[in-house]
C-alpha beads as a LAMMPS data file, in Angstrom:
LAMMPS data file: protein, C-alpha beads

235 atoms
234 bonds

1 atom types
1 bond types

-500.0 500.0 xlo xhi
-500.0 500.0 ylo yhi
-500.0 500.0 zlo zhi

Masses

1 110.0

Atoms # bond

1 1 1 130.339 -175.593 -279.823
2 1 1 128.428 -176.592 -283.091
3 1 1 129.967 -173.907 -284.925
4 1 1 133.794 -175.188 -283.664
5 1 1 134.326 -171.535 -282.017
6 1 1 136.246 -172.966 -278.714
7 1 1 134.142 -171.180 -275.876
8 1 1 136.676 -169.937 -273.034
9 1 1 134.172 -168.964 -270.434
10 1 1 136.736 -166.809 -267.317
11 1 1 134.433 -167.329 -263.660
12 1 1 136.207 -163.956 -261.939
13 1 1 135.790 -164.145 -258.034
14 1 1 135.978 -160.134 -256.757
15 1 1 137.827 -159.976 -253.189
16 1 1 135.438 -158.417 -250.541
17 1 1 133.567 -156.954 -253.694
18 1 1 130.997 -155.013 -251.280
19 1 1 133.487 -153.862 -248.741
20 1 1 136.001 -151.643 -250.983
21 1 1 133.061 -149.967 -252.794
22 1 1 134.731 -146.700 -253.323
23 1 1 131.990 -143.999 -252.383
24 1 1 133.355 -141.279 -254.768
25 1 1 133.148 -143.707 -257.896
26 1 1 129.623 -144.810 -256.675
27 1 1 128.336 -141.692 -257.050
28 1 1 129.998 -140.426 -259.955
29 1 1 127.954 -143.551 -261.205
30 1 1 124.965 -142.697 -260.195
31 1 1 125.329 -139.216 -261.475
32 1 1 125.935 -140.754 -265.249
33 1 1 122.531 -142.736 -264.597
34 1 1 120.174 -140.096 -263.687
35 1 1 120.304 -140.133 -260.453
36 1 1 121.732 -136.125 -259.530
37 1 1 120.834 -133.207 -256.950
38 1 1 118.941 -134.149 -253.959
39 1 1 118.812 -137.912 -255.131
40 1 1 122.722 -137.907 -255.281
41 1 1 122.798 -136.460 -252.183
42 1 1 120.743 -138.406 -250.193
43 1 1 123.016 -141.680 -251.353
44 1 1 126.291 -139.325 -250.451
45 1 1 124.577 -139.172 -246.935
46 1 1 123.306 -142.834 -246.585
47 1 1 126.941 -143.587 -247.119
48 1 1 128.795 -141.589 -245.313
49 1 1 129.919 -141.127 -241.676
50 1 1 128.887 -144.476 -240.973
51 1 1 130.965 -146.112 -238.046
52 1 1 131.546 -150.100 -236.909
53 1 1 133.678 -151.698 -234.128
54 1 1 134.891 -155.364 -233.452
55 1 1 133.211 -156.920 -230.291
56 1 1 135.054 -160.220 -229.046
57 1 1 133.124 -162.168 -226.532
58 1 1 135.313 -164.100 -224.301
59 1 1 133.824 -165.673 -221.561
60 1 1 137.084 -165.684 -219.142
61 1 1 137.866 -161.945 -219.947
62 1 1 134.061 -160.944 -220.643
63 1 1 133.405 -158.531 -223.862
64 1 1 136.200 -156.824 -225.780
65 1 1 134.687 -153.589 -227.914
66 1 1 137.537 -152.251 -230.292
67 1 1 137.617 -148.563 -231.025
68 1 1 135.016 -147.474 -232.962
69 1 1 136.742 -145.878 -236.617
70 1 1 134.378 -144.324 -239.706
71 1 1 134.108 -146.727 -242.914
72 1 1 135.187 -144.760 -245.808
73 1 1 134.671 -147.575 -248.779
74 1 1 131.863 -150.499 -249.221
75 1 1 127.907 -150.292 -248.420
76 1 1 126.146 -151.166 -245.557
77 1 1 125.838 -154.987 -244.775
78 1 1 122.796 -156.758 -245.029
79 1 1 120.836 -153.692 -246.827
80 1 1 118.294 -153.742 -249.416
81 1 1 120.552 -151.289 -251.731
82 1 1 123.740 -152.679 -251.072
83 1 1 123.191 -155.550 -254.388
84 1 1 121.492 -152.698 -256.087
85 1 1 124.168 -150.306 -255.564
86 1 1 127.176 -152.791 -256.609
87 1 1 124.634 -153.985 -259.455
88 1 1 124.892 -149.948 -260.333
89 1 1 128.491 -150.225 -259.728
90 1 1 129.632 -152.616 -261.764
91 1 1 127.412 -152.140 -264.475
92 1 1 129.353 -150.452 -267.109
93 1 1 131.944 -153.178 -267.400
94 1 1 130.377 -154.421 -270.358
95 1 1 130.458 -150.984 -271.841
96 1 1 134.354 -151.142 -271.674
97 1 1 135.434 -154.863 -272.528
98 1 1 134.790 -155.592 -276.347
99 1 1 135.541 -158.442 -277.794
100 1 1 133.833 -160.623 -275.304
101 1 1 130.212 -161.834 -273.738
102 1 1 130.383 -160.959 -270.141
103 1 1 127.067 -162.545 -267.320
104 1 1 126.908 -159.886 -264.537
105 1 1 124.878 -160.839 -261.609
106 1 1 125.744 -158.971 -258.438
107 1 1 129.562 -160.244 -257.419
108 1 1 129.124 -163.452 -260.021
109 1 1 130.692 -162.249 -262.827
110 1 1 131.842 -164.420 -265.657
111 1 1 133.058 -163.560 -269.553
112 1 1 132.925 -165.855 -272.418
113 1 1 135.510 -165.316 -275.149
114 1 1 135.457 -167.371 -278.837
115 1 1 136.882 -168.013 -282.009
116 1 1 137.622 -170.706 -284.070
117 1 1 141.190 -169.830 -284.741
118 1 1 143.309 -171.148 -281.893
119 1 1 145.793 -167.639 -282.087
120 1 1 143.295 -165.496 -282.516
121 1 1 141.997 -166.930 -279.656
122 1 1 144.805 -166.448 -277.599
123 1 1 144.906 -162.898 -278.840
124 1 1 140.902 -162.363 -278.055
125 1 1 142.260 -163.577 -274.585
126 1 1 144.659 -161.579 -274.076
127 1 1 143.299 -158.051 -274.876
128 1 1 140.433 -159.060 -272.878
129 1 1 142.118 -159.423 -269.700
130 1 1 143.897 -156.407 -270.090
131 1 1 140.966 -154.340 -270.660
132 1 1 139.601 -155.920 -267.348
133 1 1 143.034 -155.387 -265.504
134 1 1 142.278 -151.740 -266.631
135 1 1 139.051 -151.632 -265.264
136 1 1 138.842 -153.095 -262.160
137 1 1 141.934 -151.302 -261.083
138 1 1 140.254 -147.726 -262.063
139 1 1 137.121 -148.949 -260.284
140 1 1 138.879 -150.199 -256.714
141 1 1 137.777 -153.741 -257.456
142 1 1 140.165 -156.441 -256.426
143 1 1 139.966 -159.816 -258.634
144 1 1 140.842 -162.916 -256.201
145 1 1 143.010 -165.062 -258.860
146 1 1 143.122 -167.774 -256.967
147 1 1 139.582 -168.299 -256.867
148 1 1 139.085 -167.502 -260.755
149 1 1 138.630 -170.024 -263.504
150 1 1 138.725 -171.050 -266.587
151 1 1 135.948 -173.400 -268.143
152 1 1 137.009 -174.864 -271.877
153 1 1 133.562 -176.105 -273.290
154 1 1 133.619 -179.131 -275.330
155 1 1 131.764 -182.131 -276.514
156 1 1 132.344 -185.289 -275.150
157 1 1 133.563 -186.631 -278.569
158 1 1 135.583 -183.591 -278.726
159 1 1 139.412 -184.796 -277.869
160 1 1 141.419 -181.995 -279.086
161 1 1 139.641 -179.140 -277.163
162 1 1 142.163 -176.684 -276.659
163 1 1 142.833 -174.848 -272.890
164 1 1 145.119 -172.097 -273.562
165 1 1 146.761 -170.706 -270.765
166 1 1 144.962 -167.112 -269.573
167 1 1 146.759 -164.809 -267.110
168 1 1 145.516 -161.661 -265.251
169 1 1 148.193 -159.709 -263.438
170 1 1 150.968 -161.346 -264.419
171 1 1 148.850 -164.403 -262.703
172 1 1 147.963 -167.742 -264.429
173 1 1 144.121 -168.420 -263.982
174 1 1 143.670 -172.018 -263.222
175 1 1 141.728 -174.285 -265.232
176 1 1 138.757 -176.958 -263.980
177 1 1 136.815 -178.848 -265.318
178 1 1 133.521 -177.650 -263.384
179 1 1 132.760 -175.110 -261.438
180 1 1 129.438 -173.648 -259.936
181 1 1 127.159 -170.404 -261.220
182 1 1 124.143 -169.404 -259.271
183 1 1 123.244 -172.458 -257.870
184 1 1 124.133 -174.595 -261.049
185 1 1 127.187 -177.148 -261.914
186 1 1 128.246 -176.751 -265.012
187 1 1 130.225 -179.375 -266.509
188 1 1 132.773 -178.606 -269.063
189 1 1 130.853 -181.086 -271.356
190 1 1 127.747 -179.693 -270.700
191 1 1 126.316 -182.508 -268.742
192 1 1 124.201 -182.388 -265.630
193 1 1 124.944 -185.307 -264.000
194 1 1 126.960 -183.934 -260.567
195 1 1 124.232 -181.195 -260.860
196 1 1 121.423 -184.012 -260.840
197 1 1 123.210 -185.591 -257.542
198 1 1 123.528 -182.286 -255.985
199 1 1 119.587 -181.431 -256.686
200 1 1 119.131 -184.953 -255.225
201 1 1 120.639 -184.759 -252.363
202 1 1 119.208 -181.185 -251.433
203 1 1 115.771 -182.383 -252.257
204 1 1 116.188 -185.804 -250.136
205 1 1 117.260 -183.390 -246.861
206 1 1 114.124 -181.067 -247.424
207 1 1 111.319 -184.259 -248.000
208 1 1 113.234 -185.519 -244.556
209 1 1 112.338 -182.044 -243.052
210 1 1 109.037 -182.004 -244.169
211 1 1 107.915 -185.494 -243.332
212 1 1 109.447 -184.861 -239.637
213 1 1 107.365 -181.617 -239.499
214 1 1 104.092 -183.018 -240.546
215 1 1 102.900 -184.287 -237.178
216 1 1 104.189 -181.671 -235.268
217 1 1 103.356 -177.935 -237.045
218 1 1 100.035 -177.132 -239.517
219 1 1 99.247 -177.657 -242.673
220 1 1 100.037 -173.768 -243.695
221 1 1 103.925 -173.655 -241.424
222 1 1 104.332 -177.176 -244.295
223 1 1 103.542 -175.485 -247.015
224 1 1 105.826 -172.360 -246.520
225 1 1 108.609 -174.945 -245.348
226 1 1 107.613 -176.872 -249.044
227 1 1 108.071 -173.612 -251.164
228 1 1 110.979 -171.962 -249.116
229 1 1 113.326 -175.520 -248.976
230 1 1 111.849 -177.932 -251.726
231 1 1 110.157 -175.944 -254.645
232 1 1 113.033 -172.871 -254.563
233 1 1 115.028 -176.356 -255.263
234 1 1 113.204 -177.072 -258.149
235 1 1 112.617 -173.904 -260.070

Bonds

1 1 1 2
2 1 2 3
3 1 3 4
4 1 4 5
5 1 5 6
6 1 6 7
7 1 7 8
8 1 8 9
9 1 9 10
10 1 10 11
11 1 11 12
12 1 12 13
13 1 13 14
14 1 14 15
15 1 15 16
16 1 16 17
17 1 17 18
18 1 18 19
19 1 19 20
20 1 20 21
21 1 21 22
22 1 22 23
23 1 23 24
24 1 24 25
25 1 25 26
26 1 26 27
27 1 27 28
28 1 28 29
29 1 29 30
30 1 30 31
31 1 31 32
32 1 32 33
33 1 33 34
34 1 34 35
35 1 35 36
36 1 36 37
37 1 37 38
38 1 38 39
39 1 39 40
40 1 40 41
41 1 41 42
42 1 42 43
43 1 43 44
44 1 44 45
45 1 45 46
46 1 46 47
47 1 47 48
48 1 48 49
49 1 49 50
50 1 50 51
51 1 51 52
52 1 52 53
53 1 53 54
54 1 54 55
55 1 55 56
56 1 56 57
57 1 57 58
58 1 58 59
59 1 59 60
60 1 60 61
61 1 61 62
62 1 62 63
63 1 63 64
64 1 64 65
65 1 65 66
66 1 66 67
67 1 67 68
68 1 68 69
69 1 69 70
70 1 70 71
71 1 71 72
72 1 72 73
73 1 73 74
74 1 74 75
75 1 75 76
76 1 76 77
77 1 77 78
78 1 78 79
79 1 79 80
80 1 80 81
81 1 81 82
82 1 82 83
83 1 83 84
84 1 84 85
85 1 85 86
86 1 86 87
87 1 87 88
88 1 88 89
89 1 89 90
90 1 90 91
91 1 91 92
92 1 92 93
93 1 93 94
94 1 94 95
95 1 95 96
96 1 96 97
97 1 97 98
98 1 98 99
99 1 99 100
100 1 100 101
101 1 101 102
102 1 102 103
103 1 103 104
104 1 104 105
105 1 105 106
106 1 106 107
107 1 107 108
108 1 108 109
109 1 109 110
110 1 110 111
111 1 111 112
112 1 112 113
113 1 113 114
114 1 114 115
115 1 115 116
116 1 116 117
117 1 117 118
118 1 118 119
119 1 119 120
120 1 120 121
121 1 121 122
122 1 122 123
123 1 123 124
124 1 124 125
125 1 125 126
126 1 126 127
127 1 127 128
128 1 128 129
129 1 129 130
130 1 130 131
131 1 131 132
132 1 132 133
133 1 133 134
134 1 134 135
135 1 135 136
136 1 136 137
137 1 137 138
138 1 138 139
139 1 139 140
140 1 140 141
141 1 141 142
142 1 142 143
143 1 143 144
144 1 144 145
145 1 145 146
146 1 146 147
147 1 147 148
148 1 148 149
149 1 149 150
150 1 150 151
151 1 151 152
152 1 152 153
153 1 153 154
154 1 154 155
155 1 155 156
156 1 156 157
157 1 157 158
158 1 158 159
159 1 159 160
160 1 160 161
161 1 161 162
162 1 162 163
163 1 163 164
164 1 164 165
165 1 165 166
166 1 166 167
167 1 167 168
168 1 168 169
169 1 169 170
170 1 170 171
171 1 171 172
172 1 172 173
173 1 173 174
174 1 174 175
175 1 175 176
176 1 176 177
177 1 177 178
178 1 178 179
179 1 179 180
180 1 180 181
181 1 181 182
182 1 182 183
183 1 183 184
184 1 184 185
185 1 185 186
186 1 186 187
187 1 187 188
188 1 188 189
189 1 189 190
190 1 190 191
191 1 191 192
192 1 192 193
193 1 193 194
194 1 194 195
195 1 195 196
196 1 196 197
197 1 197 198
198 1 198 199
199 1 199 200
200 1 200 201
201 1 201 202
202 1 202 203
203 1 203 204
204 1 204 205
205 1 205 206
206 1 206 207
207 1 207 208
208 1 208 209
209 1 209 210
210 1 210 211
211 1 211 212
212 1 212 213
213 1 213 214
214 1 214 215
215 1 215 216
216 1 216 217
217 1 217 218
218 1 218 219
219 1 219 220
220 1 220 221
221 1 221 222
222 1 222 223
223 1 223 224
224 1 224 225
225 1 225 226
226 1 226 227
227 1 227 228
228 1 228 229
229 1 229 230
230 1 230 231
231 1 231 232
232 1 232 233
233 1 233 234
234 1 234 235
């Protein structure tokens, strides 16, 4: 912002991201990265010919079990590998969009895009969304639109900050004014005041767990309950 370079920053929400993993892709991936032979194979069988059904408890009809049908995309839910495998997945995006700073953690991914020059801003913009278009569609990955954003950082002082209108599949990405990143408001000002009230608020309902806690549990239950709700808070 000092240097007047009108930071775009695009928050891209993936639809399902760890459902529609395509297996094939995966390890094709994990083949460029080392990981071949028995080590590829073992991940081809950890992956495949696993099954799932729906069950529906009703309590007038009892328990409804659907048929049971083999998943042929996405990881296993609630595994230790499945963020390491879509970290693995996704990881050569940045290899493929120039022009652009991209964050990648997990399914949070967000790109930042500058330039000081309002149309070469716009064109910056542009080639950078169709690059992603590109890649996401090659990869499987389906990018919710509705749920992306667009973050113009500015200074307060700054009145002319300029928004210019971004579009992914023929699809105008909204713009707002805040939006939050792995835990953290940002503000397109860069102030941390809704952040601050959040913090506070999460903070108040943890010292109220704690306090109610203390005359009831031991000293060493408080102290994990002080790390796990009010510290993790904190750091």
């Amino acid at each position: 912002m000092k240097k007047k370079l009108n930071p775009i920053r695009i928050f891209l929400d993936l639809t399902k991201a760890y459902d529609i993993l395509n297996h094939k892709v995966l390890l094709s991936k994990l083949h460029y990265y080392g990981i071949r032979g028995v080590a590829n194979f073992w991940f081809e069988s950890y992956l495949s010919h696993r099954k799932q059904c729906v069950e529906i408890n009703n309590t007038d009809k009892g328990i409804r079990i659907s048929t049971t049908k083999e998943i042929k995309h996405g990881g296993p839910q609630g595994s230790i590998l499945g963020p390491i495998l879509f970290s693995l997945y996704i990881n050569d995006l940045s290899l493929n969009i120039t022009g652009t700073k991209i964050v990648l953690f997990a399914d949070d991914t967000n790109i930042l895009v500058t330039d000081g020059n309002i149309n070469n801003l716009r064109y910056k913009l542009n080639n950078v969304m169709t690059d992603l278009q590109t890649w996401f569609t090659l990869n499987n990955l389906i990018v919710n639109t509705e749920k992306t954003l667009r973050v113009s950082f500015h200074t307060l002082q700054n009145k002319k900050y300029v928004t210019p209108q971004v579009t992914f599949a023929g699809r105008d990405i909204p713009y707002n004014s805040e939006t939050k990143f792995l835990g953290i408001y940002l503000n397109e000002n860069m102030k941390c005041n809704n952040h601050i009230k959040y913090l506070n608020s999460e903070l108040n309902t943890s010292y109220c767990m704690i306090s109610t806690l203390k005359n009831i549990t031991s000293l060493h239950v408080l102290r994990t309950m002080y790390f796990a709700c009010f510290h993790a808070h904190l750091r």
